[in-house]
N, C-alpha and C positions, 0 to 999 in steps of 0.2 A: 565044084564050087556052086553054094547057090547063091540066087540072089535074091531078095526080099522081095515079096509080093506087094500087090501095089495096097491091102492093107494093113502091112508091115512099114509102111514108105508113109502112108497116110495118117499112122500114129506116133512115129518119130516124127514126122514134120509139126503134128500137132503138141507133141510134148515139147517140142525144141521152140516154137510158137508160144507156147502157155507160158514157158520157164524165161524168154524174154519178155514177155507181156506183164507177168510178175515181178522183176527184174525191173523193168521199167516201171510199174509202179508202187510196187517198194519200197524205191530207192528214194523217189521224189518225197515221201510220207514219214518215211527216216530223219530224211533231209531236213524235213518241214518241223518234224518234235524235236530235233535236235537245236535246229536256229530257235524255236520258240520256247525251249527251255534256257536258250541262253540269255536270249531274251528278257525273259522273265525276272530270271537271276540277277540282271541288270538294274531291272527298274526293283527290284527289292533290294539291291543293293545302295540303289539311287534315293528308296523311297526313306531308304534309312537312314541314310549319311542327313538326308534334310530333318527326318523327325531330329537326330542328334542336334544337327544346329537348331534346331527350333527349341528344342528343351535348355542346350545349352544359352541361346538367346533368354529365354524366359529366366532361367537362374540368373545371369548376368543383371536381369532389369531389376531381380527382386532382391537383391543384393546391393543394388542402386540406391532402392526404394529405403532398406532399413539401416542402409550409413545414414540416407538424409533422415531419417525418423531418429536416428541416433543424437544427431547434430542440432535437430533441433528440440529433443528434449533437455541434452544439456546447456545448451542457449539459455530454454524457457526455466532451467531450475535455478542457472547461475545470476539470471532475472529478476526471479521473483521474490517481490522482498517478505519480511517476515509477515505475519498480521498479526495486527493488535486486536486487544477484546475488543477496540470498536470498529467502524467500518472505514472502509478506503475514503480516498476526498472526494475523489474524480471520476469514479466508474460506480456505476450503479447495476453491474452483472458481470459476473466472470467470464472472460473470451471461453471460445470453444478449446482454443488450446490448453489454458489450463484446468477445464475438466478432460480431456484426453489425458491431459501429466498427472489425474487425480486417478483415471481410469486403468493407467500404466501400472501406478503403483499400488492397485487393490492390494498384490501378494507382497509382501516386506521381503526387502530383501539384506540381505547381511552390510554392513556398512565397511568399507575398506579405510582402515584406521591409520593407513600410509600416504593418505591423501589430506591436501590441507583441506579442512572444512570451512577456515574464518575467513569472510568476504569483507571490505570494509571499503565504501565510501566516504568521502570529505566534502565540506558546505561551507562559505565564509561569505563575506562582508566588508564592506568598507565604505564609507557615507563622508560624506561633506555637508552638515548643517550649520545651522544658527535661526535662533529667534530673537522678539523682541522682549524677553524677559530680563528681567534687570540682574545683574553681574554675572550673564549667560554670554560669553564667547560662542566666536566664528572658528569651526575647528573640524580638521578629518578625523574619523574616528576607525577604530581595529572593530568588525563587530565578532560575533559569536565564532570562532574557528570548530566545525562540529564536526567530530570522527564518528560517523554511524557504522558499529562492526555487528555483524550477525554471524550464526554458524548454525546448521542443521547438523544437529547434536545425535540422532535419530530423526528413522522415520514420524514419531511423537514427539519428542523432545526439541525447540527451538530457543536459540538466544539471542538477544539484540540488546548493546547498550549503547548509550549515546556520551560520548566524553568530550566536553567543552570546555575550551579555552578561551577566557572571557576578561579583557580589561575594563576599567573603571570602574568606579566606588557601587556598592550595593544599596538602595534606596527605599528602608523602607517604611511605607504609611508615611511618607514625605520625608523622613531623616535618612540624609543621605552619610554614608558609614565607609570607610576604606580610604584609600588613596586613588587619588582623581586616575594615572599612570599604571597601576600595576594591575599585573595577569594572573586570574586565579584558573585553576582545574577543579571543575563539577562534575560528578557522574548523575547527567541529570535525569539520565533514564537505564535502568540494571533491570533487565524481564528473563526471567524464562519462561517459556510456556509450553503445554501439554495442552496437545490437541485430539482428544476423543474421537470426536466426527464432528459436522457442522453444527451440530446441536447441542455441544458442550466440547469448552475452551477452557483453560484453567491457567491464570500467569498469575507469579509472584516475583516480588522485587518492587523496585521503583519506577512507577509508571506516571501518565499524568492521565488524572478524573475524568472521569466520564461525566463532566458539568456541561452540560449543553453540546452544541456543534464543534465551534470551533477547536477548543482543548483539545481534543482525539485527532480530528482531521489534520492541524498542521505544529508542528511540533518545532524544535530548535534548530530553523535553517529558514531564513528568510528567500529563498531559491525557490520555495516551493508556493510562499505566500503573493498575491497579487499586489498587497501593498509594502509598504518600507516596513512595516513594524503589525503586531497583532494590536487588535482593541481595544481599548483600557481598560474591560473588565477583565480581559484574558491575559493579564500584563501579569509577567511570572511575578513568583512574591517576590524575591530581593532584587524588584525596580517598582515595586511602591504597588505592586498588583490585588486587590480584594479579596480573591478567591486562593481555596486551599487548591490549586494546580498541579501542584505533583503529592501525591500518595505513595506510602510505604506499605504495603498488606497484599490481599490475594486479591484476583477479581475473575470474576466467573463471566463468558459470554458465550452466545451465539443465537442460533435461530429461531423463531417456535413458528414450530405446524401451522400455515395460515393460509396457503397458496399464495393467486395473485399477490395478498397485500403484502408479504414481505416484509412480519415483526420479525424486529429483535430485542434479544435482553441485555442487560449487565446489571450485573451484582458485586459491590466491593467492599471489602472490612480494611479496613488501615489504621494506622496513628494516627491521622488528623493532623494539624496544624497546630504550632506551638502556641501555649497560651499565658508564658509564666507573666509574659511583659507585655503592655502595646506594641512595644518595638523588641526586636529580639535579632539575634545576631544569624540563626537560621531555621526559617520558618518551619521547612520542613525536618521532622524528625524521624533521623535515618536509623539513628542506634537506638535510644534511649526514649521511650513516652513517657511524657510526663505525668500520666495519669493510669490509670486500670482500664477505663473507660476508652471504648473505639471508636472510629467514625464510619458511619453506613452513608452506602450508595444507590442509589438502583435506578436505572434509566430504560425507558424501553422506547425503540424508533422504529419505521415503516418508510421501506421501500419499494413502491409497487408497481408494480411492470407498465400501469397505464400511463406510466406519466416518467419518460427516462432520464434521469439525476432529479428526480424530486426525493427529499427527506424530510417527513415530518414527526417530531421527537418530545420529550419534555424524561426528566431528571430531577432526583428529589436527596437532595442528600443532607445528614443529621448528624452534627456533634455535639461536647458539651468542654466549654471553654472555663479553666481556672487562670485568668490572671491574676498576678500578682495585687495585695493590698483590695481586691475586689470580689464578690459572691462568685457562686458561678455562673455562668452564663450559655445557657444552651443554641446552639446554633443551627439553624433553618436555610437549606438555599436552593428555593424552585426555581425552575429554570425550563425552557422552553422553545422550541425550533425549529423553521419552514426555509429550507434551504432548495435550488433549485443550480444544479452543477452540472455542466456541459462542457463540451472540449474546448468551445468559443464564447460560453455567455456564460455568467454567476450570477447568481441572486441570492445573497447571507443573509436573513432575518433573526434574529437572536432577541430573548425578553427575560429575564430573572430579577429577582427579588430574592436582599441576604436581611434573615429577622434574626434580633440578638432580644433575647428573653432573658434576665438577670434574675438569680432565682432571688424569692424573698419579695420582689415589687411587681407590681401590678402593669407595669411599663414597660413596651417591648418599643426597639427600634429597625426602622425599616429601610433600608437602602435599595431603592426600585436603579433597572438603568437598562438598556439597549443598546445595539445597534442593527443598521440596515447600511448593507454593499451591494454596491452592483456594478459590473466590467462588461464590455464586450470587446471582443477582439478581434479585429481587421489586419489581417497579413501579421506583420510582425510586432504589430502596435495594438496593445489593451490601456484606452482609457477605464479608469474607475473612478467611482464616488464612494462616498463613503458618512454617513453621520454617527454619531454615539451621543449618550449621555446616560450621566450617574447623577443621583444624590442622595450624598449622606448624610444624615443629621449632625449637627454642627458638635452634639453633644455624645456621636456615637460612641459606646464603650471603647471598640476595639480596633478600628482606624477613623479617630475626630480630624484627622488633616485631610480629606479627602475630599470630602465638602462636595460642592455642585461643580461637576464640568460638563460641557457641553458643545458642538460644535462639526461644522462641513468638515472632509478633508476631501481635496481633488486631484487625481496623480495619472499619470503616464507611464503602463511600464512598457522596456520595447527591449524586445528578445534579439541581443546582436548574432546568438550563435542559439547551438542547444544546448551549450553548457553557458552563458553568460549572459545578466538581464539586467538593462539598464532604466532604473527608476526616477522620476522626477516626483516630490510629491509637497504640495502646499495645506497645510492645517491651518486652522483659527479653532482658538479653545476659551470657551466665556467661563470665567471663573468667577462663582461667590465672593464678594468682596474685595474682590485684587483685580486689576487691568484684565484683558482678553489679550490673549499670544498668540502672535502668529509668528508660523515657525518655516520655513522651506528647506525641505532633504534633496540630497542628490546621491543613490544611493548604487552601486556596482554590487549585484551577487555572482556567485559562481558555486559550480559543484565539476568535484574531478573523481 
């Protein structure tokens, strides 16, 4: 038997030495990729559970984001009311919201024909007067009951008509006509309108003239008006009013290229105002012109960014009148205005002049008149003033009862609610040849 020499002894010892020496360090390095692989695995697992919530986080907010975008552009569309060819009363630039609903709608989209389209607000009245004119009663009155319906017909396509329910007799050029008690139905405004882009507007139907400021700005709903009643030049025809105020025909509007100053135009062809008789049973002619001949419009006004709710305007409008038993009479009515409109302050400047030319004579007549208003308004309370005056020649062809009036009115109106305005309002009116009247209203509007 032999036994291993001592360097036989000396390289087992050394191999059995290496093979733990490897063994022990191996093992630790093993050890160490395996926990740091797992490791690893961990936080890529961890890293992505959080990207997941983070994305998912992110979807959730932008989801948020375009319900409320949803919400408020139907808000802002079931809002916004129609526009007519002339401009708004009370704003002098479109909010940013609705050039966003302008910006939404660049691409047209198909209209869903199982959704109602027709909107329709209501506006009324109700007054408690009396004055000191002779066999004039202390008496509550029903005023105008106005159903304003519109519908977005199309993206171009728009309608609005106005349908009033109206008591008391019809008054006109001072003959007053109907039953003092009974309710008639007017449609005192039928538009459609076709909107190009802001630089051409096209509506037809029955609208009311683009004669100066006030006509366009406030229409049949005493709600929207500062005082109990419009003007006497703006006094609709059947209650004794001057001007042709509602029109039957087209009218062309919008903007021209100007920057800052902010023109605009209108242009309008209609029937004109009835002319068989002085007095005539309805002025405006819806079905039937009595003539071949039309009456033109054209107005252009400036809005300019340096000065916010200022409007400076003027309007020229031209017909040719056949009354009855008389030549014809061609008809002239410039018109002209510096208005200045704020959420808290008004300033209404208004000037025209209506020339009746009778063909055949050399003699034309001239009914010059104005007025100026002005409000300011503290908390819930807008006192206003208010002056007017007309005169018409005593001899005028086509309303001789008109004559000179003239005269302050002074009023209080105080907003109990946002839908409910209570008016106090005192006039004195100096009349040619007959006593001066003073009149006091007390006057409750609403709109629902």
């Amino acid at each position: 038997m032999k036994f291993p020499g001592p360097l036989t002894i000396r390289v087992t010892c050394a191999l059995k030495l290496t093979g733990r020496m490897m063994v022990s360090r191996i093992f630790p390095l093993l050890l160490g990729i395996l926990v740091n692989t797992t490791i690893l695995r961990g936080q890529q697992l961890v890293d992505a559970t959080a990207a997941d919530k983070q994305t998912l986080q992110l979807l959730l907010q932008r989801i948020d984001q375009l319900e409320a975008r949803v919400k408020q552009l139907e808000a802002a569309k079931q809002a916004a009311p129609l526009s007519l060819p002339s401009a708004p009363a009370q704003t002098s630039a479109p909010p940013a919201s609705e050039a966003e609903l302008q910006a939404d709608n660049a691409v047209p989209e198909r209209m869903d024909s199982s959704k109602t389209l027709l909107r329709m607000r209501g506006f009324g009245d109700i007054t408690l007067h009396g004055d000191s004119q002779r066999h004039d009663t202390t008496a509550f009155s029903l005023g105008q009951l106005n159903l304003f319906i519109t519908s977005d017909i199309s993206e171009k396509f728009k309608f609005l008509s106005e349908i009033v329910f109206e008591g008391g007799p019809d008054n006109i050029f001072g003959e007053t006509r109907g039953e003092n008690n009974a309710f008639g139905v007017d449609v005192e405004r039928m538009v459609l309108q076709y909107s190009h882009s802001d630089y051409f507007r096209l509506a037809v139907g029955r609208y009311h003239t683009a004669i100066g400021y006030y006509n366009t700005a406030y229409h049949h709903s005493t709600w929207f008006q500062t005082t109990t009643g419009r003007p006497f030049l703006f006094q609709f025809e059947d209650r004794g009013g001057i001007l042709p105020v509602h029109t039957v025909g087209a009218s062309a509007s919008g903007l021209i290229p100007s920057g800052h100053l902010g023109l605009h135009y209108v242009a309008e062809v209609g029937n004109g105002r009835a002319s068989r008789s002085p007095i005539t049973d309805e002025p405006v002619q819806n079905v039937v012109d009595d003539q071949n001949h039309k009456a033109f419009n054209l107005a252009l006004f400036a809005r300019p960014d340096a000065v916010r709710g200022l409007q400076v305007g003027f309007s020229a409008y031209r017909d040719l009148l056949a009354p009855a038993n008389l030549p014809r009479i061609g008809e002239s009515i410039f018109a002209a205005h510096a208005v200045l409109v704020r959420s808290k302050f008004e300033w209404l400047n208004e000037v025209l002049v209506v020339r009746h030319a009778p063909s055949g004579t050399p003699r034309v007549f001239n009914t010059p008149g104005f007025y100026t208003q002005v409000s300011k308004q503290f908390g819930s309370y807008r006192p206003y003033f208010r002056y007017q005056y007309v005169n018409a020649p005593s001899t005028e062809p086509i309303f001789p009862d008109v004559g000179l009036r003239q005269g302050p009115s002074f009023g209080l109106r105080y907003d109990a609610s946002e839908t409910v305005a209570v008016k106090l309002q005192y006039d004195y009116t100096a009349l040619r040849g007959q006593p001066a009247v003073n009149a006091l209203a007390l006057q409750v509007g609403f709109t629902f």
